[in-house]
C-alpha positions as CSV (number, residue, x, y, z in Angstrom):
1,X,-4.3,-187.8,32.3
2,X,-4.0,-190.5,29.5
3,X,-0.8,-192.3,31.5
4,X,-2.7,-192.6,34.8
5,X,-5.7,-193.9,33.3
6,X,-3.8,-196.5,31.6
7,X,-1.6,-197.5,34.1
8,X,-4.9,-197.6,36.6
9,X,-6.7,-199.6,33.7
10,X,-3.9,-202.0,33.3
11,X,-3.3,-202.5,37.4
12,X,-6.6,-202.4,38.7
13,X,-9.1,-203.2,35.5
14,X,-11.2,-201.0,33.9
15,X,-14.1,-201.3,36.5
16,X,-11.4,-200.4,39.4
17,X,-10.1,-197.5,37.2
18,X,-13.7,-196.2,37.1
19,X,-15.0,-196.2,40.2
20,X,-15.3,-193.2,42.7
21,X,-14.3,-194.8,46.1
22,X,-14.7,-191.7,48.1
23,X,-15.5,-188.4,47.5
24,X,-13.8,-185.4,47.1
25,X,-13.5,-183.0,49.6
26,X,-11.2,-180.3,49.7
27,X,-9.1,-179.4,52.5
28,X,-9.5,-176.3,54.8
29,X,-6.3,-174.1,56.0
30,X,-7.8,-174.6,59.6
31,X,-7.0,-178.2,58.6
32,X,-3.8,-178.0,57.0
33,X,-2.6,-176.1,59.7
34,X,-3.6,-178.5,62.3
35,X,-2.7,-181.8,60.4
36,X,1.1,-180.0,60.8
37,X,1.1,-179.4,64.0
38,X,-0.7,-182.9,64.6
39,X,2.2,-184.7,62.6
40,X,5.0,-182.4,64.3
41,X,6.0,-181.7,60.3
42,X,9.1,-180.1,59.8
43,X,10.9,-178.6,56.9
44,X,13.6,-181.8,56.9
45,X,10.6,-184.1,56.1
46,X,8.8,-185.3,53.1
47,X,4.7,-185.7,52.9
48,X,3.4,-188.2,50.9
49,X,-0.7,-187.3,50.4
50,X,-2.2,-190.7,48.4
51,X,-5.1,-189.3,46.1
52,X,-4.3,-185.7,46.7
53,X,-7.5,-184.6,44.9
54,X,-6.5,-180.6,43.5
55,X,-3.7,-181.1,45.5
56,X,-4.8,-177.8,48.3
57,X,-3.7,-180.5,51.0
58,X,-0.3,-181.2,49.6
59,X,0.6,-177.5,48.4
60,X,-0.7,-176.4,51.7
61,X,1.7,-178.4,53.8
62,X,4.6,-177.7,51.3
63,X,3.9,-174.1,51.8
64,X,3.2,-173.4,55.6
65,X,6.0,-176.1,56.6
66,X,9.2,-175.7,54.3
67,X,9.2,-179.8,53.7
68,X,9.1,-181.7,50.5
69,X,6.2,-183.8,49.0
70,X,5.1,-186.4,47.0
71,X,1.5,-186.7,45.7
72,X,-0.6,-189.3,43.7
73,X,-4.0,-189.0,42.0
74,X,-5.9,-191.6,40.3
75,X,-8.6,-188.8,38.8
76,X,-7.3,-187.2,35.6
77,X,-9.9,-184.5,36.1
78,X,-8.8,-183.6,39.7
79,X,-5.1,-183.4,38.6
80,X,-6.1,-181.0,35.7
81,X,-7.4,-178.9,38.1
82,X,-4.3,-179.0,40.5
């Protein structure tokens, strides 16, 4: 939690590292489900979800498609709870 803060801090400022840009909403199955078939994800590809929150979005696509991932959060707090 400390690393991200600091390397936020030390890219962005203090006031950027801070700030809540958008909320967090977490991601329904329905939605999961349909952002794979949307996306035509398959198991050879790799996800990359940018703020993943508590990560549902992310480990849902991993799980229901077979493909690899790659996920980023800002929010110490959200990625404790991941």
């Amino acid at each position: 939690r400390k690393r991200a803060r600091e390397f936020a801090e030390d890219k962005l400022g203090t006031t950027a590292a801070d700030a809540n840009y958008s909320p967090f909403v977490a991601t329904s199955k329905h939605q999961i489900s349909r952002l794979i078939d949307l996306a035509s994800i398959k198991p050879e590809d790799v996800v990359c979800d940018l703020g993943f929150g508590d990560a549902s979005l992310i480990c849902g696509v991993l799980e229901a498609s077979g493909c690899n991932g790659l996920g980023c959060e800002i929010d110490g707090n959200l990625v404790s709870s991941a």
